[in-house]
C-alpha positions in Angstrom: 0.0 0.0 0.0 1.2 3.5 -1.0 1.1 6.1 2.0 2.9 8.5 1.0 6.2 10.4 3.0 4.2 13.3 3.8 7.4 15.0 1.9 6.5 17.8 -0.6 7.8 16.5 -4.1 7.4 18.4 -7.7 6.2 16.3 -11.0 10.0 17.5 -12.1 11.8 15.9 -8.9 9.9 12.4 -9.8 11.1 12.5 -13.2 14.6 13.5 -12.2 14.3 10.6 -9.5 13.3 8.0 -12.2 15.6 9.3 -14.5 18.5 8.1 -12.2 17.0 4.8 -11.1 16.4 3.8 -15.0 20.0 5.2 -16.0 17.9 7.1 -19.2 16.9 10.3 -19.9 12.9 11.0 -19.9 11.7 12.9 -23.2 8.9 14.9 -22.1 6.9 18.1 -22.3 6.0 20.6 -20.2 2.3 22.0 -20.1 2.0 25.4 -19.3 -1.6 26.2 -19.2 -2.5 23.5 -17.2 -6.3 23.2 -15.5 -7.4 24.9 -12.2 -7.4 21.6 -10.2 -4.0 20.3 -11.1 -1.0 21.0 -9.7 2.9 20.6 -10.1 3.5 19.8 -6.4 2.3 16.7 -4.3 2.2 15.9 -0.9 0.3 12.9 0.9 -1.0 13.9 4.1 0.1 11.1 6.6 -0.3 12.2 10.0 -3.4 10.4 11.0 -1.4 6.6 10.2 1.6 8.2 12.2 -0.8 9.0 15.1 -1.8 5.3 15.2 1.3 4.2 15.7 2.6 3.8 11.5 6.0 4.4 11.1 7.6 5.2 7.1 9.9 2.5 6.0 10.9 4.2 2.4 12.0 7.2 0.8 10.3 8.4 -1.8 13.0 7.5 -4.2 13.3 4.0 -2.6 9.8 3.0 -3.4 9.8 4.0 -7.2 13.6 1.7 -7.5 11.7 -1.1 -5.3 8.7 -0.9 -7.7 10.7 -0.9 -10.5 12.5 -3.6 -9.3 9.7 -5.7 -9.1 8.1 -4.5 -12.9 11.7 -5.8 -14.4 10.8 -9.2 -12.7 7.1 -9.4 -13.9 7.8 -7.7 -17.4 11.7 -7.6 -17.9 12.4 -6.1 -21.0 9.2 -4.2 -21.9 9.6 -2.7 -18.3 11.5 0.5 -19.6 
């Protein structure tokens, strides 16, 4: 299950984070107008799990190599 760190990340630091765990540069590009409700900053709000007791046991940039990880297994190849 995906939590969250409760860490503020941008869309850009993801991509920059995958970028290094796939050893490949992402071609992508970069909406300007986009719509009201969207936003290029995330956050998960995880204080209610940490006030029962849930402790974090990745980094942000741990859980995307780890799921990675497990995508090479299931799809090898087509996985990039």
């Amino acid at each position: 299950m995906n939590i969250g760190t409760g860490i503020q990340s941008t869309n850009l630091d993801i991509v920059r984070a995958l970028e290094d765990i796939l050893v490949k540069k992402a071609r992508f590009t970069k909406v300007e107008g986009m719509r009201p409700d969207h936003s290029f900053i995330w956050c998960s709000d995880n204080m209610k799990l940490k006030g029962l007791g849930w402790k974090q046991s990745h980094s942000l940039v741990e859980g995307l190599r780890e799921t990675y990880e497990s995508y090479k297994v299931v799809f090898g190849s087509y996985c990039i």
